[in-house]
C-alpha positions as CSV (number, residue, x, y, z in Angstrom):
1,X,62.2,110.8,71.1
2,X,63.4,111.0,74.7
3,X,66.3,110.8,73.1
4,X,66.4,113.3,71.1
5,X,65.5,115.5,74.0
6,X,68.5,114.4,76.1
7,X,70.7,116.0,73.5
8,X,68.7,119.0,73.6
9,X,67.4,119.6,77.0
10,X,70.6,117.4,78.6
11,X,69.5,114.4,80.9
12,X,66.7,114.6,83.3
13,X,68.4,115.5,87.0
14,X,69.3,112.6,88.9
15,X,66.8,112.1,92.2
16,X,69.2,113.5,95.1
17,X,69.6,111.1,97.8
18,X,68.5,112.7,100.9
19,X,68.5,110.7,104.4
20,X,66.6,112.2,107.2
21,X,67.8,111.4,110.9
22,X,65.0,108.5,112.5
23,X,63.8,107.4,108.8
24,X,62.5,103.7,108.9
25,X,65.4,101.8,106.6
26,X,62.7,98.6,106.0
27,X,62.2,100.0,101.9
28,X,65.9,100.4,101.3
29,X,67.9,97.5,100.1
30,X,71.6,96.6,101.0
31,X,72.7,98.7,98.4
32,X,70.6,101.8,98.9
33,X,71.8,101.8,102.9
34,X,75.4,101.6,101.2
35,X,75.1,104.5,99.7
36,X,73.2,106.3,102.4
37,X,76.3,104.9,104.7
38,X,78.8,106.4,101.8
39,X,77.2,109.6,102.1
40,X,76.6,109.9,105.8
41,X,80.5,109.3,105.8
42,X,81.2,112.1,103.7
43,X,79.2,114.8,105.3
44,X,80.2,113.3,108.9
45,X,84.3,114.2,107.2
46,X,83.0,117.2,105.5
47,X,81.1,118.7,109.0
48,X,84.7,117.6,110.5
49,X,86.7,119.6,108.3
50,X,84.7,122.7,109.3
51,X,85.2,122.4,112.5
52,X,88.9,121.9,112.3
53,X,89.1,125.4,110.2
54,X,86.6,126.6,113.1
55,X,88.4,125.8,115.4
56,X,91.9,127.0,113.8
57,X,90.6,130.6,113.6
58,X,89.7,130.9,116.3
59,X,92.7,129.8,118.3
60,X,94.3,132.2,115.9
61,X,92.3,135.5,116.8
62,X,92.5,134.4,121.0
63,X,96.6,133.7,120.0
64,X,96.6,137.5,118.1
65,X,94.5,139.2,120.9
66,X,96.6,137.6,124.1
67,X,99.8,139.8,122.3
């Protein structure tokens, strides 16, 4: 029956991982903290990439106003 109610309804949602700053890591596994290391990574590069663009516009506006 369940299924049956994946073709229907789709499949359940998957449990988002979430990882908040001072959590005690003694539950996880290896493999968990990998993939809490994994995604760390990516929003550390992602956070990084903002700032670059950040930071890029705005040397552009002082660059356009000094003219």
């Amino acid at each position: 029956m369940a299924k049956t109610d994946d073709k229907v309804f789709g499949a359940p949602p998957k449990k988002k991982t979430i990882h908040e700053i001072g959590e005690n890591l003694d539950t996880f596994s290896a493999n968990e903290l990998a993939e809490r290391i994994e995604l760390l990574q990516a929003e550390i590069a992602r956070l990084d990439m903002a700032r670059a663009a950040k930071e890029a516009s705005r040397a552009a506006a002082a660059s356009f106003f000094k003219s």
